[in-house]
ROSE-430192 format. One record per residue (C-alpha): residue number from 1; x negated, y, z negated; residue in three letters; chain. Coordinates in nm, 3 decimals, always signed. Each point is the difference from the previous one (the first is absolute). Last residue first. Example, Ala and Ser with C-alpha at 12.3 -4.5 7.8 and 13.67 -1.06 7.14 Angstrom:
residues 2
REC_k_px_py_pz_r_c
REC_2_-1.367_-0.106_-0.714_SER_A
REC_1_+0.137_-0.344_-0.066_ALA_A
//
This chain:
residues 394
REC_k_px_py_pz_r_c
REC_394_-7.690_+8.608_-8.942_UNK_A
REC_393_+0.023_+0.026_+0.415_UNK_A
REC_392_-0.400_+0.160_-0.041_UNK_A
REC_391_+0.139_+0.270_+0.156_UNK_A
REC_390_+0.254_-0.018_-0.290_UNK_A
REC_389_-0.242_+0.020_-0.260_UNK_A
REC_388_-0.200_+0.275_+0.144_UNK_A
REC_387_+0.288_+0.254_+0.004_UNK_A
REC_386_+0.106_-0.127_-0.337_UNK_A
REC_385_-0.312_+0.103_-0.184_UNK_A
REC_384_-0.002_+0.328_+0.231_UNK_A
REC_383_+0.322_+0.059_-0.146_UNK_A
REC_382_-0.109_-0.070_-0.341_UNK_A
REC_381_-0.319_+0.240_+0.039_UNK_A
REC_380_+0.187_+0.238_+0.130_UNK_A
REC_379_+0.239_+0.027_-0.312_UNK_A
REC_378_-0.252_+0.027_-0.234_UNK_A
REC_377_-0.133_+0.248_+0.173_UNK_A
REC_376_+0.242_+0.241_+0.040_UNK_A
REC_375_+0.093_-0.060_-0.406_UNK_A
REC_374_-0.303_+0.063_-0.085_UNK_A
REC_373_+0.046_+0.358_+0.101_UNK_A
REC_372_-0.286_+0.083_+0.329_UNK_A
REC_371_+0.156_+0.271_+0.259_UNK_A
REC_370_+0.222_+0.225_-0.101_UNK_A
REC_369_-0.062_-0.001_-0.420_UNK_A
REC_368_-0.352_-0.005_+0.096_UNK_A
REC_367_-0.004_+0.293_+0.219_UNK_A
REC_366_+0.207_+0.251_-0.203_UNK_A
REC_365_-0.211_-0.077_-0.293_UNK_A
REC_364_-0.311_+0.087_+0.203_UNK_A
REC_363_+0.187_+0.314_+0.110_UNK_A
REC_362_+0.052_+0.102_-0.295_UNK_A
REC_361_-0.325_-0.044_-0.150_UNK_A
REC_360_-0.166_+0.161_+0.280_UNK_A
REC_359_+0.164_+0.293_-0.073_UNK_A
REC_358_-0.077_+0.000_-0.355_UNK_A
REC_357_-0.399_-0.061_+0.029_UNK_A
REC_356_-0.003_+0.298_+0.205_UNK_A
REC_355_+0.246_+0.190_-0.213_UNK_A
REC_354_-0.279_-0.073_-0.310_UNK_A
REC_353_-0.294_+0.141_+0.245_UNK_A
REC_352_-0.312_-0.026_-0.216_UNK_A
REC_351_-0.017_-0.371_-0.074_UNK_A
REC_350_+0.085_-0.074_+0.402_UNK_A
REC_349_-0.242_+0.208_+0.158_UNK_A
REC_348_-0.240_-0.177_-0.279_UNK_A
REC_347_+0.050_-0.338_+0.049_UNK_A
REC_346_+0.013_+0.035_+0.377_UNK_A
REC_345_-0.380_+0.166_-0.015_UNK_A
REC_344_-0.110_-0.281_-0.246_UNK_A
REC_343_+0.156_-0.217_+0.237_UNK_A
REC_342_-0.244_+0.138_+0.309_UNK_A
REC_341_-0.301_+0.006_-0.203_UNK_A
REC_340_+0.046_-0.375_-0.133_UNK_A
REC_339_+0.024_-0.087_+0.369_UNK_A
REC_338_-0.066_-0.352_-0.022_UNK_A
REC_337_+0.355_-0.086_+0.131_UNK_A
REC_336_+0.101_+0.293_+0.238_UNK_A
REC_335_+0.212_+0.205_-0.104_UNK_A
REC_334_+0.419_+0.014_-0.030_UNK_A
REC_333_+0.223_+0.224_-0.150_UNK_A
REC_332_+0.381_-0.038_-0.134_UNK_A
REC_331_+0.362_-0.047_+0.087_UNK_A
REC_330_-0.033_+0.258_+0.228_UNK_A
REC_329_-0.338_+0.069_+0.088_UNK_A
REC_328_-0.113_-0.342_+0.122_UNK_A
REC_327_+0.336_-0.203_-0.008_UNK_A
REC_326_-0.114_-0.240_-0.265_UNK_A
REC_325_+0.079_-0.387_-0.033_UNK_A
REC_324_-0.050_-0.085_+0.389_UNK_A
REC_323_-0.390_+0.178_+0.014_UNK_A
REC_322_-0.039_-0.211_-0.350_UNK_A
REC_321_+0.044_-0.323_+0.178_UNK_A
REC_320_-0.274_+0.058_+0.265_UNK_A
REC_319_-0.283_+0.217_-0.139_UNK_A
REC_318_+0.015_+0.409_-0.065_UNK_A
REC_317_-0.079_+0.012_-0.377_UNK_A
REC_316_+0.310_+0.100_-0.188_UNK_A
REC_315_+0.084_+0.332_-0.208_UNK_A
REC_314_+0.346_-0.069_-0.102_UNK_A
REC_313_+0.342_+0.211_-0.147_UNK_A
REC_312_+0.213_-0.100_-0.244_UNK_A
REC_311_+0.417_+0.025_+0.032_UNK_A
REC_310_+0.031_-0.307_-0.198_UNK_A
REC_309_+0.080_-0.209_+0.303_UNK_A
REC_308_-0.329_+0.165_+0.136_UNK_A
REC_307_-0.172_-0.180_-0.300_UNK_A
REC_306_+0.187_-0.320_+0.087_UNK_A
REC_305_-0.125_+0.036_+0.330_UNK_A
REC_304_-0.368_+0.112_-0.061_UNK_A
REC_303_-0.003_-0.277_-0.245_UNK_A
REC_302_+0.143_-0.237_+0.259_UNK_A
REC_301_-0.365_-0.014_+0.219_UNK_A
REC_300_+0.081_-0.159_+0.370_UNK_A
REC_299_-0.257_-0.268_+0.117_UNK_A
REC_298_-0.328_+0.249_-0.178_UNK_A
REC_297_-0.385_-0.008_+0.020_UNK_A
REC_296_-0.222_+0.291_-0.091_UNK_A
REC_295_+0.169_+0.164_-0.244_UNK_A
REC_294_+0.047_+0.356_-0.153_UNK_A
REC_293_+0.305_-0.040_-0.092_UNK_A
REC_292_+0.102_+0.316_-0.232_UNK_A
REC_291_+0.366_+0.061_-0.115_UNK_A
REC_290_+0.105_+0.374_-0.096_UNK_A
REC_289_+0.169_+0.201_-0.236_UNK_A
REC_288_+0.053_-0.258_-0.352_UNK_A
REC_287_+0.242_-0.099_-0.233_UNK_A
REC_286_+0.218_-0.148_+0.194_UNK_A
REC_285_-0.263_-0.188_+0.211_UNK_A
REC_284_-0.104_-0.143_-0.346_UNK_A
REC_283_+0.353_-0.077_-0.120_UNK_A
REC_282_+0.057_-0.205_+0.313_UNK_A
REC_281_-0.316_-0.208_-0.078_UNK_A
REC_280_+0.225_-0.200_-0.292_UNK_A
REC_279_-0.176_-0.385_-0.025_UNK_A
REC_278_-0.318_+0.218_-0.054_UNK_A
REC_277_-0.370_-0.149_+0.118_UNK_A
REC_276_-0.248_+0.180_-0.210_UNK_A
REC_275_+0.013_+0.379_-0.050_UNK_A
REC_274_-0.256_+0.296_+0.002_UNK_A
REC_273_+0.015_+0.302_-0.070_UNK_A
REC_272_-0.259_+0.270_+0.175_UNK_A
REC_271_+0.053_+0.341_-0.146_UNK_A
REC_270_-0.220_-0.036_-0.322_UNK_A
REC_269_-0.259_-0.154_+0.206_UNK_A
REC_268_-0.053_+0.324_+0.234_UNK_A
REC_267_-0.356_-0.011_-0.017_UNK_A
REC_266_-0.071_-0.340_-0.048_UNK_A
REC_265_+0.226_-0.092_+0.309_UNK_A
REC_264_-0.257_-0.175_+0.152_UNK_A
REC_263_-0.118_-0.144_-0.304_UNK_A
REC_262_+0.358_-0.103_-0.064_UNK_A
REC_261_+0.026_-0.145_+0.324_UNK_A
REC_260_-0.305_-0.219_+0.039_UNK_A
REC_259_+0.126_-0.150_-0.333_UNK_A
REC_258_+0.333_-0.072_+0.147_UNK_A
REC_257_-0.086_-0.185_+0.289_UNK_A
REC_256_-0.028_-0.386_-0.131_UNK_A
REC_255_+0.127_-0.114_+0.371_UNK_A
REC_254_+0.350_-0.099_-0.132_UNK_A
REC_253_+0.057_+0.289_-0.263_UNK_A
REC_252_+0.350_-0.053_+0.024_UNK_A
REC_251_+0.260_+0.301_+0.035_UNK_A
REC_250_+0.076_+0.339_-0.058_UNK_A
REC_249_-0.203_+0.322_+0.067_UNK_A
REC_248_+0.100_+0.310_-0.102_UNK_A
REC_247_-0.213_+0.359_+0.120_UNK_A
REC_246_+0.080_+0.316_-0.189_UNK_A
REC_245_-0.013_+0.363_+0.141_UNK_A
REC_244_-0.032_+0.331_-0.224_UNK_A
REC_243_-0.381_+0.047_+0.035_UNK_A
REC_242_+0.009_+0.063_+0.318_UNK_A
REC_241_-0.365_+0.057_+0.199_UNK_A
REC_240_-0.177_-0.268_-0.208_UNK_A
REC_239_+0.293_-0.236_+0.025_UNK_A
REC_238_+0.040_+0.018_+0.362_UNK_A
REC_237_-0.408_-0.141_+0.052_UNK_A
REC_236_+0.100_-0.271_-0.254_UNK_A
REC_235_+0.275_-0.073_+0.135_UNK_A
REC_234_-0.129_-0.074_+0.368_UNK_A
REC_233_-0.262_-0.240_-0.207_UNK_A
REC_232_+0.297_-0.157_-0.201_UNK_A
REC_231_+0.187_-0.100_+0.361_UNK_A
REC_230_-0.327_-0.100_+0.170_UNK_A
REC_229_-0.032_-0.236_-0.315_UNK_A
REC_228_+0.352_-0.108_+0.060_UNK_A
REC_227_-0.059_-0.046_+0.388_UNK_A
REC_226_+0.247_-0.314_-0.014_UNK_A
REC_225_-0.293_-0.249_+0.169_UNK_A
REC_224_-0.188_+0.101_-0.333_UNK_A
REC_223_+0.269_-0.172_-0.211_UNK_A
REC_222_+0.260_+0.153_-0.271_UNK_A
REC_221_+0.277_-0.179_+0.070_UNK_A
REC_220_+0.293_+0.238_+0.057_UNK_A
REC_219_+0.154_+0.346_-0.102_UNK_A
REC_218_-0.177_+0.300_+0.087_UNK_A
REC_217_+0.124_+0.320_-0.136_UNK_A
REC_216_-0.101_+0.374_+0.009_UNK_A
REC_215_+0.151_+0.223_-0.259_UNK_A
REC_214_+0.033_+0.378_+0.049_UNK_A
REC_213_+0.064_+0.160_-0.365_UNK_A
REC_212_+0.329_+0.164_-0.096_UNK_A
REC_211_+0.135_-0.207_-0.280_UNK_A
REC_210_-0.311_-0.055_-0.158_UNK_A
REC_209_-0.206_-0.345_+0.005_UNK_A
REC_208_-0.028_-0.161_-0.368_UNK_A
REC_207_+0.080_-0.286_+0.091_UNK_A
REC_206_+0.279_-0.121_-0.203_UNK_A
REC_205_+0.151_+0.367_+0.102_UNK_A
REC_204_-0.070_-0.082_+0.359_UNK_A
REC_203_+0.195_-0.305_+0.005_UNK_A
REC_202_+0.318_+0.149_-0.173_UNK_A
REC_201_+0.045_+0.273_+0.215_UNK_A
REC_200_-0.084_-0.214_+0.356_UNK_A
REC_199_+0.275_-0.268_-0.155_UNK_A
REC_198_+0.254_+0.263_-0.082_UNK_A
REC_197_-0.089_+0.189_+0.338_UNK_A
REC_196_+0.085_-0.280_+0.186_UNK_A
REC_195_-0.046_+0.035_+0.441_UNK_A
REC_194_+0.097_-0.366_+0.078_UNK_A
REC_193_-0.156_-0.399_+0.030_UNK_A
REC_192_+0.242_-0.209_-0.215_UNK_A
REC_191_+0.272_+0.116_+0.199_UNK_A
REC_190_-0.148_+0.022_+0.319_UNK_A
REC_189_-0.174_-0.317_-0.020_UNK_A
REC_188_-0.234_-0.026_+0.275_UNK_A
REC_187_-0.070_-0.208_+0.322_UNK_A
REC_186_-0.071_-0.360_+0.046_UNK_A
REC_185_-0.342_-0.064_+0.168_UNK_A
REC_184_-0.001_+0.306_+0.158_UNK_A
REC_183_+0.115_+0.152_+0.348_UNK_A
REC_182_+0.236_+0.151_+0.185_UNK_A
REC_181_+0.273_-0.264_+0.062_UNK_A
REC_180_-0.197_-0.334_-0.030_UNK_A
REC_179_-0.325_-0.021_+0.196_UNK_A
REC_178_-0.064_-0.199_+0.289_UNK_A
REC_177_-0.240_-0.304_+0.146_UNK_A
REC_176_+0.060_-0.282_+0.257_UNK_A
REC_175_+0.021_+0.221_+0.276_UNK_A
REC_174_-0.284_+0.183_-0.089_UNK_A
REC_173_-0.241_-0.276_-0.040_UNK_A
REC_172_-0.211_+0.092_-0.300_UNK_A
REC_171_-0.349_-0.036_-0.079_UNK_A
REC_170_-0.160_+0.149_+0.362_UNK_A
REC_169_-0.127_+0.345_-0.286_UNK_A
REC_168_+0.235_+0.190_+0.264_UNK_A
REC_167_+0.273_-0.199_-0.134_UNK_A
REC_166_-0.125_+0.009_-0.360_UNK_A
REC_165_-0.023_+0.410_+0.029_UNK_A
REC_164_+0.370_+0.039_+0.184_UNK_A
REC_163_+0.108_-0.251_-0.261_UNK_A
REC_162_-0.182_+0.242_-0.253_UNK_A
REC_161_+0.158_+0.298_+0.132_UNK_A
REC_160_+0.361_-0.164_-0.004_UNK_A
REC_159_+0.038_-0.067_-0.386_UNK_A
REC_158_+0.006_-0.332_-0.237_UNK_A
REC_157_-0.062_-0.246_+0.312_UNK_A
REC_156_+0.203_-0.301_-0.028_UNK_A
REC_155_-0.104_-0.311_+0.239_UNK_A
REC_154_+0.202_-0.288_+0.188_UNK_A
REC_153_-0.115_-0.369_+0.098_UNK_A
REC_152_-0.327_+0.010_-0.284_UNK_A
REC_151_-0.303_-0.181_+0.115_UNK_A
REC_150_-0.125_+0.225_+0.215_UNK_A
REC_149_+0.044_+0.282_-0.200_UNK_A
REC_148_-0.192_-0.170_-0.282_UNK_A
REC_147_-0.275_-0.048_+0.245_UNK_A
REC_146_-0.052_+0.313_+0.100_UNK_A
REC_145_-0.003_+0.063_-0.400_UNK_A
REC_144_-0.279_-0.232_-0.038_UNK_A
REC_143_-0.187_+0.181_+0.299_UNK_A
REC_142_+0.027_+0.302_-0.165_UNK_A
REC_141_-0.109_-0.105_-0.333_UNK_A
REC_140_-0.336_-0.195_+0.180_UNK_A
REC_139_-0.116_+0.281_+0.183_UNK_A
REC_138_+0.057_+0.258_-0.301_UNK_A
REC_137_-0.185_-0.212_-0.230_UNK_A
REC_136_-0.222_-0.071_+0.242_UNK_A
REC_135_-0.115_+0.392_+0.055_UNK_A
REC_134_+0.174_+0.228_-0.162_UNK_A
REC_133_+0.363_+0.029_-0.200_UNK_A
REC_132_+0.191_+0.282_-0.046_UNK_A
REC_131_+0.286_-0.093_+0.243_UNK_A
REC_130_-0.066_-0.348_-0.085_UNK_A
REC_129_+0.280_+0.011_-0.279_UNK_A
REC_128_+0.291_+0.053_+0.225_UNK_A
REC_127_+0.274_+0.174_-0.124_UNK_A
REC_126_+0.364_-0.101_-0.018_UNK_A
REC_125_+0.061_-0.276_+0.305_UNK_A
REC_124_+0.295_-0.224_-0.095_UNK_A
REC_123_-0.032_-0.390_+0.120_UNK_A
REC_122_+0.326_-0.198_+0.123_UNK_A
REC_121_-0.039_-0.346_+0.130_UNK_A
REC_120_+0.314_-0.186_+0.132_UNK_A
REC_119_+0.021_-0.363_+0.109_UNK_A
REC_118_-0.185_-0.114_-0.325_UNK_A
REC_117_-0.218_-0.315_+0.172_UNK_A
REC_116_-0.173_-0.050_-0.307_UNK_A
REC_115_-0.371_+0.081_+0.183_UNK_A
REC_114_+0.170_+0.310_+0.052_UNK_A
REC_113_+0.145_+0.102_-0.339_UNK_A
REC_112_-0.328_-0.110_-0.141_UNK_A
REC_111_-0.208_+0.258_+0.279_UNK_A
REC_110_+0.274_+0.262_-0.093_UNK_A
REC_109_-0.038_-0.050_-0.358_UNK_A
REC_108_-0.347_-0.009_-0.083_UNK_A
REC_107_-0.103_+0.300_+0.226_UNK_A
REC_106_+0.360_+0.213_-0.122_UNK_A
REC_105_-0.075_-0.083_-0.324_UNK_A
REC_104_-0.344_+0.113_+0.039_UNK_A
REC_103_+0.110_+0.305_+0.193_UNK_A
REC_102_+0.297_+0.181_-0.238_UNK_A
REC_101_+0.350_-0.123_+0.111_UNK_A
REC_100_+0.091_-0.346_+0.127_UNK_A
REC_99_+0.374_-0.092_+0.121_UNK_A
REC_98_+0.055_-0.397_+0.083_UNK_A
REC_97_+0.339_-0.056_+0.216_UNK_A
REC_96_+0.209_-0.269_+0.029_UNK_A
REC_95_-0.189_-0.202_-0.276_UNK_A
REC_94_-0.056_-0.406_+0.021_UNK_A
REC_93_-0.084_-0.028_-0.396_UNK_A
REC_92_-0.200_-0.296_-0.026_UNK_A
REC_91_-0.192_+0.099_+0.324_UNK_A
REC_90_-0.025_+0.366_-0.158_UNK_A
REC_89_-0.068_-0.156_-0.353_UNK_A
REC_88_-0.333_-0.208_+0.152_UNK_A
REC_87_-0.113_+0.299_+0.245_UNK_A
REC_86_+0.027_+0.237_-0.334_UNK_A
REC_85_-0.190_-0.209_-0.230_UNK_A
REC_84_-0.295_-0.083_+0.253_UNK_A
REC_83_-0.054_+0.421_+0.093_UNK_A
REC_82_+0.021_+0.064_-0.361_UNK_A
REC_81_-0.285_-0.292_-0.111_UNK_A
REC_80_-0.199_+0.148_+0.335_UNK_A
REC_79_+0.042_+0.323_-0.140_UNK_A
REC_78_-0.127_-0.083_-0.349_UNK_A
REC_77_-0.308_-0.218_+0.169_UNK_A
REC_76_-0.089_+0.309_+0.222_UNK_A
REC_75_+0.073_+0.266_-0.254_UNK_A
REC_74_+0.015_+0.328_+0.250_UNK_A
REC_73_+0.190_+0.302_-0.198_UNK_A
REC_72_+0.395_-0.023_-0.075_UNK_A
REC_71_-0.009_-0.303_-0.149_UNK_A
REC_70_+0.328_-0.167_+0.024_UNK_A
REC_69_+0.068_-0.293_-0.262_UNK_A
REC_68_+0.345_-0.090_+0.056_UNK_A
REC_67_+0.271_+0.055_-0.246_UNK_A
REC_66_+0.337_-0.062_+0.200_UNK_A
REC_65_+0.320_+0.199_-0.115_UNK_A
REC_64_+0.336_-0.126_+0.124_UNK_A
REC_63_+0.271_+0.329_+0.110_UNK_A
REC_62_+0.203_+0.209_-0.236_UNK_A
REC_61_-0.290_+0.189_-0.099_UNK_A
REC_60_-0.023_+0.303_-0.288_UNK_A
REC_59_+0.013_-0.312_-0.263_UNK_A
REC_58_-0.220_-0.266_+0.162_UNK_A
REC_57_-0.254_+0.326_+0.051_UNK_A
REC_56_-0.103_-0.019_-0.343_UNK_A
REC_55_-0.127_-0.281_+0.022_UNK_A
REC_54_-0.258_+0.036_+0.245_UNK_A
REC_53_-0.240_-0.232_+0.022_UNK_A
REC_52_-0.306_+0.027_+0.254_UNK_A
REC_51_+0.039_+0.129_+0.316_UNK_A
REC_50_+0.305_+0.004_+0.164_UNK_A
REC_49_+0.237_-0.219_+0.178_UNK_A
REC_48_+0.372_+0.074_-0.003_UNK_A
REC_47_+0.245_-0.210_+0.179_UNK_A
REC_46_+0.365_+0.121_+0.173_UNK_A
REC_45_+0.262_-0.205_+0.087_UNK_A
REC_44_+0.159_+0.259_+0.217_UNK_A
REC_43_+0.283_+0.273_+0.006_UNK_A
REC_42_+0.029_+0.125_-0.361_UNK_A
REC_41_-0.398_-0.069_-0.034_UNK_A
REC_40_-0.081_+0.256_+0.276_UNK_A
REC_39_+0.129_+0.288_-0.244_UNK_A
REC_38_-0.130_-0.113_-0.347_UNK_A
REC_37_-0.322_-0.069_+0.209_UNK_A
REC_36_-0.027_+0.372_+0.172_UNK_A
REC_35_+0.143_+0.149_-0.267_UNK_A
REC_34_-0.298_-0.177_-0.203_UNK_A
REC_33_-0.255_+0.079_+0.240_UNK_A
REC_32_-0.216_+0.313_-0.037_UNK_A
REC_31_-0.151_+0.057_-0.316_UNK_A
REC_30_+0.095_-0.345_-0.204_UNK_A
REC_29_-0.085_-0.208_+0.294_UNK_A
REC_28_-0.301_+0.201_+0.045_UNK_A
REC_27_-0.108_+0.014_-0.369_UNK_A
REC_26_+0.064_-0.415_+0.041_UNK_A
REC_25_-0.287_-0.011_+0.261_UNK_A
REC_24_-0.108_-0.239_+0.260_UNK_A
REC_23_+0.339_-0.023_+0.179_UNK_A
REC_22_+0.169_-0.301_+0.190_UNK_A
REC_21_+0.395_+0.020_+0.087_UNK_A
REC_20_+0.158_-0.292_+0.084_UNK_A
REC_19_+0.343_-0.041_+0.144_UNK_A
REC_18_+0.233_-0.299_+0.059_UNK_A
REC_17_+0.304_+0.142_+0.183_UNK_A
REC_16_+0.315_-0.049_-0.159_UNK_A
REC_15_+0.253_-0.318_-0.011_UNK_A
REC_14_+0.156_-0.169_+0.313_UNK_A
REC_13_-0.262_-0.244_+0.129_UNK_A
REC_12_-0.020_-0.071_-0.398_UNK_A
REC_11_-0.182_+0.203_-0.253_UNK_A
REC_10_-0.296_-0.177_-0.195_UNK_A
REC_9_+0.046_+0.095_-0.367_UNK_A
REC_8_-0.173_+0.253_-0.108_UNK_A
REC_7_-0.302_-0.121_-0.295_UNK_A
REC_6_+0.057_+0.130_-0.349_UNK_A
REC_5_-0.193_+0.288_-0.113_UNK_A
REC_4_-0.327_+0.042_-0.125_UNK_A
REC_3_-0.145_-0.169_+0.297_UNK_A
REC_2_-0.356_-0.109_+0.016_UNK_A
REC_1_-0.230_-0.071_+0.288_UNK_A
//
């Protein structure tokens, strides 16, 4: 392990909780969690440890940073390296409370934090990767993730259909599970996140996409357990019937994808753009009609939040997670995933019926202003943080 900040000192019987919070990615600390951090970090002694260095979070963090090397596939002799690392600064350490997110961390961490005698043991469920999984793989995922339950004293589920799906799945106790408010792992920035016609102006113009054309979205990794290849085959059916809509995709080419889409798209080429991973996504949803998730595995998907929060419609797959994030012909439409028939028929009812697409903007604005601002979150998570603490007589 390596800090790039200098080490907390060790509170006294009257100083702040000792927290630790265990995630395999920085993109997910920098996506989701630093209101949580900057938040949680004004009440308790607060630790960081993430995957690999990350410098750059020492100056968004007011919290110690703790490089850790946390593969996020299996690496048997890397994981056992992590698993030895974070037992050792846990029993150095003596936390309150150890938080994992993402399931290696939460694996490594929970069974550290236990063997370390950590009194409280808090793992967040957001998507579970065995979903789309066969045969051993899938036996041997699920069963490490029983296990993580087990392990942990308290669990986080990211949205209420897929604790009803891990309960039912025997992986969660239900008493000892529950989600936070109404779901996600830490809701959306309504001011960052908003209806901007500067930004959707300006966006199309450097992309050559006129003013008036339909524009489908997907914003994420670009992996086949996301349906993006289902997503550019549904286009590619739409495109040869209209030839004013536009399909944007932004993010990282994770699963090498991006040749299978262009060919698919051959067709239509000059009306698919594509984008690598942006550090400003709300200018995307701004400039564009409606958000596509066509995915196969979900905990609770912010994109079709924050693009709600922008007053964006979504066509979603109907699995756990994404069922919570769209009310199915309200806020958006749902199919089933696979179905690349079925979304290339919501594609197009939505890219010829503009006061279709409007409607449902509004009222998927409406919704995510109600029911998931940060600033909800944030707040439930502390309370829950001090809920547990003071069971625990901390």
């Amino acid at each position: 392990m390596r800090s790039n900040t200098p080490p907390a000192s060790r509170p006294g019987p009257a100083g702040p909780a000792r927290v630790a919070l265990v995630v395999t990615s920085t993109l997910v600390v920098r996506w989701f969690l630093l209101e949580h951090i900057r938040t949680l970090a004004r009440s308790f002694a607060v630790t960081l440890i993430v995957n690999n260095d990350a410098p750059e979070l020492a100056a968004l963090l007011p919290c110690r940073i703790i490089s850790l090397r946390l593969e996020r596939d299996i690496a048997p002799l890397a994981d056992l390296l992590a698993f030895a690392s974070l037992w050792r600064h846990f029993r150095a350490e003596r936390y309150q409370l150890v938080h994992t997110l993402t399931p290696k961390a939460g694996l490594l961490g929970m069974l550290a934090a236990w063997l370390a005698g950590v009194p409280l043991r808090l793992h967040t469920f957001q998507g579970e990767v065995w979903v789309t999984r066969r045969g051993v793989l899938r036996w041997l995922l699920k069963n490490l993730d029983r296990l993580l339950a087990r392990l942990a004293t308290d669990l986080l589920v990211v949205s209420a259909s897929e604790r009803e799906f891990l309960i039912a799945a025997g992986l969660l106790p239900a008493l000892k599970s529950r989600v936070l408010n109404h779901g996600s792992i830490a809701g959306v920035d309504c001011e960052r996140f908003n209806p901007d016609s500067s930004a959707r102006a300006a966006l199309r113009a450097e992309l050559g996409i006129p003013a008036d054309a339909p524009v489908f979205l997907f914003v994420g990794r670009l992996k086949r357990d996301k349906g993006v290849l289902d997503l550019a085959r549904a286009y590619s059916v739409l495109a040869r019937e209209d030839a004013a809509c536009q399909l944007l995709i932004v993010g990282p080419d994770e699963d090498g994808l991006l040749p299978e889409i262009e060919q698919t798209c051959a067709a239509c080429r000059n009306r698919l753009h594509v984008a690598g991973l942006s550090a400003t996504p709300e200018h995307y949803m701004a400039a564009s009609d409606v958000l596509c998730l066509p995915s196969y595995r979900e905990g609770f998907p912010m994109t079709i939040i924050e693009a709600a929060a922008a007053g964006v419609p979504a066509i979603g797959s109907r699995i756990y997670g994404i069922t919570d994030a769209i009310v199915a012909d309200e806020t958006g439409m749902l199919f089933e995933a696979g179905d690349v028939q079925q979304l290339a028929l919501n594609m197009r009812a939505l890219a010829g019926d503009a006061s279709l697409r409007g409607r449902m903007g509004r009222r998927a604005r409406e919704r995510a202003l109600r029911d998931f601002p940060q600033a909800q979150l944030t707040a439930a998570l502390l309370g829950y943080y001090r809920q547990l603490l003071k069971r625990q007589g901390l």
